[in-house]
C-alpha positions, 0 to 999 in steps of 0.5 A, a space after each residue: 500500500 502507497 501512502 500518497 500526501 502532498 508537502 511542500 518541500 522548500 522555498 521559493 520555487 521550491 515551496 510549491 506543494 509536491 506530491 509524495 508517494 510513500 511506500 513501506 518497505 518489506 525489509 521496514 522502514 519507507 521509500 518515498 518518491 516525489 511524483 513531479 521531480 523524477 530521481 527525487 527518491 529516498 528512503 526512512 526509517 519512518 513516515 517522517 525519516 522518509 519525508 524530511 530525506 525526500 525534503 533535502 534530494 528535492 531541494 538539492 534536485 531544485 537547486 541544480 535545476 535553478 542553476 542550470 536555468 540561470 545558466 541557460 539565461 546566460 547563454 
């Protein structure tokens, strides 16, 4: 079973509200998986672990996509 909930996940860009999958995991713990930002994966050993890990791959995911926009402004 998937636990679906929508978070905001920084600032700025980054405070738009993502949707994120969270799924337990066989082994425990929780996978979680940010339906708009593909490679955004990470894992917890709890909701909350998975949740606040998904929380930093999703903002450094925004921070590259924002520096490679201000790089493409530039050119």
């Amino acid at each position: 079973m998937a636990i679906i909930t929508n978070c905001v996940l920084g600032d700025a860009i980054r405070s738009t509200k993502y949707t994120v999958i969270l799924e337990p995991q066989d082994e425990g713990g929780f996978t979680a998986r940010c339906v708009e930002l593909p490679g955004a994966i990470s894992e917890g050993e709890t909701m909350t672990g998975a949740l606040q890990n998904i929380r930093e791959a999703a903002d450094l995911i925004c921070e590259v996509l924002l520096e490679d926009m201000k790089c493409k402004d530039l050119n």
